[in-house]
C-alpha positions in Angstrom: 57.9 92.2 106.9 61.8 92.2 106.5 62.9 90.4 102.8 64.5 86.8 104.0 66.0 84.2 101.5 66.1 80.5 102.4 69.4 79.8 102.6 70.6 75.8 102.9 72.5 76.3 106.4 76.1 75.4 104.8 78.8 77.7 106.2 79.6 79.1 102.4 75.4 80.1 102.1 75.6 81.6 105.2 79.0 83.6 104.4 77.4 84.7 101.0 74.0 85.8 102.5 75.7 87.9 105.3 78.5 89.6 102.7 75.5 90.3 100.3 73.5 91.9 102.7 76.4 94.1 104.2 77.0 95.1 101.1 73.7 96.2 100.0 73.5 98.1 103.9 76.9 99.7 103.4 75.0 101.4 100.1 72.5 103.0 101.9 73.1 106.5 102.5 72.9 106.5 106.2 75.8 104.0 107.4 77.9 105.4 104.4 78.0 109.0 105.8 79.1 107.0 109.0 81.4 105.1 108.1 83.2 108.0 106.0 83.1 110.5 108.9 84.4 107.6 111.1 87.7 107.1 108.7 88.0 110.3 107.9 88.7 110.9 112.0 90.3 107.2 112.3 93.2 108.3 109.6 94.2 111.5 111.4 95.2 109.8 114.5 99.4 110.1 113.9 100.0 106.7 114.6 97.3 105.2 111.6 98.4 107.9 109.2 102.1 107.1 109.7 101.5 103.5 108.6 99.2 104.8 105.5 102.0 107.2 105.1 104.1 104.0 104.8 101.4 101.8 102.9 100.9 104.4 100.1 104.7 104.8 99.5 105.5 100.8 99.6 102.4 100.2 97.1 103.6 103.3 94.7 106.7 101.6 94.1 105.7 98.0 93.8 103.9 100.0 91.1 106.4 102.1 89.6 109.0 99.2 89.2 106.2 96.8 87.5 
């Protein structure tokens, strides 16, 4: 029988519950592999690496000049 908590029904409970239990499924070693092997081939597509390309260099100097 699966773990469930009794949540009040409120919008913020059920936001917590959900984010709490991704987290704790993102953990497990299964999806993680996944979900690595899925960016790692999502951030090789030209177009996505281009705009990290772009991300890493904006945040580096935000950082540099702080």
């Amino acid at each position: 029988m699966a773990n469930r908590s009794i949540t009040c029904g409120k919008d913020e409970c059920l936001k917590a519950r959900k984010r709490d239990y991704h987290r704790a499924y993102m953990q497990r070693k299964k999806p993680r592999k996944k979900r690595l092997a899925y960016y790692i081939e999502y951030s090789q597509r030209p177009e996505v690496k281009k705009h990290i390309q772009e991300y890493h260099r904006e945040y580096y100097q935000q950082k540099k000049s702080a």
